[in-house]
C-alpha positions in Angstrom: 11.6 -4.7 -7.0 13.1 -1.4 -5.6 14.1 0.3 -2.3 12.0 -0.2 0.3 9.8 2.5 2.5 7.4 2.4 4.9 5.3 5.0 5.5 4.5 6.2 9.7 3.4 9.2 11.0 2.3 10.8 7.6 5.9 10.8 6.1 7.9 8.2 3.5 11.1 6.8 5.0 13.5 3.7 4.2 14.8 0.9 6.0 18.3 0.6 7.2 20.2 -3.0 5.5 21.8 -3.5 9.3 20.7 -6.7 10.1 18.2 -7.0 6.8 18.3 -10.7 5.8 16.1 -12.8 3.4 13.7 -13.5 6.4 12.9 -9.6 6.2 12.6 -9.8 2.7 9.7 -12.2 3.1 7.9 -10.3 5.4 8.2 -7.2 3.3 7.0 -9.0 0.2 4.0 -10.4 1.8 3.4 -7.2 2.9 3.0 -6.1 -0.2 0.8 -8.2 -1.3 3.8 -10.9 -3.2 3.8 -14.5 -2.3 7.7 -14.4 -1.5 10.6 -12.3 -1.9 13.5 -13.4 -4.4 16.1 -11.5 -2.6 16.9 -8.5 -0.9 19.7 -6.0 -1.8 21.6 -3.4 0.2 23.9 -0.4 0.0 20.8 1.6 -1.8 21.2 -0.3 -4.8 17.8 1.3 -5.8 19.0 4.8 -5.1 18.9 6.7 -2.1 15.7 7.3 -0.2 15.0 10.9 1.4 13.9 11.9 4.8 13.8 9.5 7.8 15.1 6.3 8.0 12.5 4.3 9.6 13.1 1.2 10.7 17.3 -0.2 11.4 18.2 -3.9 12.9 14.9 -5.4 11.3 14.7 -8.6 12.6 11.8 -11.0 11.5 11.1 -14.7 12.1 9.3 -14.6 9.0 5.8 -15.6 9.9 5.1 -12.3 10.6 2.7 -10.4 8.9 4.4 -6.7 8.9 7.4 -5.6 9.4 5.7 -3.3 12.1 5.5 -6.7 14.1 9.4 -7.7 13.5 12.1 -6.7 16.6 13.6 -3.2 15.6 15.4 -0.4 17.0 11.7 1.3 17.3 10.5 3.8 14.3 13.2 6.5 13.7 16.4 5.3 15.9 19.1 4.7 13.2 22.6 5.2 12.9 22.2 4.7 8.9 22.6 6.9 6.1 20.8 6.7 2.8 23.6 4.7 1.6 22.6 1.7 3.3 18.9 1.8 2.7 17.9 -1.3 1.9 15.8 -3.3 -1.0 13.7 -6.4 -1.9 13.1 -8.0 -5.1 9.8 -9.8 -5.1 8.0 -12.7 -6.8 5.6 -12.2 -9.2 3.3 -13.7 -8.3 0.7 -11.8 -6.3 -1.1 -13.1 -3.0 -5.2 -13.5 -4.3 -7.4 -11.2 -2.6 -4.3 -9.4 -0.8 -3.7 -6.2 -1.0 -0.3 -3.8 0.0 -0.3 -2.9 3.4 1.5 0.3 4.8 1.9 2.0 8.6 -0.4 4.5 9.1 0.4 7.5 10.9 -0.5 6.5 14.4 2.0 6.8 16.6 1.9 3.0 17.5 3.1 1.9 13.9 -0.5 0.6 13.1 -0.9 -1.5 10.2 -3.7 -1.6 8.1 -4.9 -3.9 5.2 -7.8 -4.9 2.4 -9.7 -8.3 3.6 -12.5 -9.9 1.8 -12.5 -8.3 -1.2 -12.9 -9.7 -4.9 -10.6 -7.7 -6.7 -7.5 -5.8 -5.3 -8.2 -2.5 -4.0 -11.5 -3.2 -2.4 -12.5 -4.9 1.0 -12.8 -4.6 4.6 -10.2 -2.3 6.0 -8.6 -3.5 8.9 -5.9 -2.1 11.2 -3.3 -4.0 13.4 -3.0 -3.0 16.5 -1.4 -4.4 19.6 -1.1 -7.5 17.8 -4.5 -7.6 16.4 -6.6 -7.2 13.5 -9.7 -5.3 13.8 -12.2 -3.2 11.5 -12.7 -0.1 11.4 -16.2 1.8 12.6 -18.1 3.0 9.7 -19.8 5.8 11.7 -18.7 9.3 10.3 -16.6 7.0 7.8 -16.9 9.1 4.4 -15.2 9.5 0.9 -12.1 11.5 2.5 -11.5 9.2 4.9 -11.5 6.2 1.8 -9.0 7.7 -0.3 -6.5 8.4 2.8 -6.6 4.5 3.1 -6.8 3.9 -0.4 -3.6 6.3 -0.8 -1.7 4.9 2.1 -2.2 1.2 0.5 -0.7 2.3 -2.8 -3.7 3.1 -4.9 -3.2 6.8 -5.2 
């Protein structure tokens, strides 16, 4: 549980609770890897986030597999302040073999995750783009390039 971010273009920013409903929540949970989301919250009840605020008027079927694929205002046009960034509160339960995603800093909003690993933190990497999955060429592909990905998924 906690505020939520997203990361995009290289910085950490919050979502906006205009329009945040339980169907966002979902997404965001399975995002992170949770098999649902409890509940959301709103009004920063987690604290205020710094710099941008990412995402406003999230709206999600909740199917979706990002919140990068839900209907928003597009990354960075808000007219929210920190006191309405918004939270989820997950289940417990993690997804097996998922692994948190997070927007990379393309300027697209790419998304990418861990597939086919046997332990979280290790797999495939694949990025979303233009509504599909796809790997990532190996060639030139070395340590520094691992730990960006690793970083940008939450494993430090």
């Amino acid at each position: 549980e906690g505020r939520l971010e997203v990361l995009y273009q290289g910085r950490w920013g919050t979502v906006c609770d205009d329009g945040f409903d339980f169907h966002v929540a979902t997404v965001a949970c399975r995002q992170l890897g949770y098999t649902a989301a409890i509940t959301w919250t709103h009004s920063a009840t987690y604290g205020q986030g710094e710099g941008p605020i990412w995402l406003d008027n999230v709206q999600c079927a909740g199917s979706e597999g990002s919140l990068a694929e839900c209907v928003h205002n597009g990354w960075g046009i808000s007219d929210c302040h920190h006191g309405e960034d918004a939270g989820v509160v997950c289940s417990g339960q993690r997804l097996p073999g998922n692994s948190p995603q997070a927007t990379n800093s393309g300027h697209l909003g790419e998304v990418m995750r861990l597939r086919a690993g046997t332990h979280a933190g290790e797999g495939r990497v694949e990025v979303l783009r233009h509504g599909q999955w796809g790997t990532v060429c190996d060639k030139q592909w070395d340590l520094a390039a691992a730990s960006v990905v690793c970083r940008q998924l939450g494993y430090g």
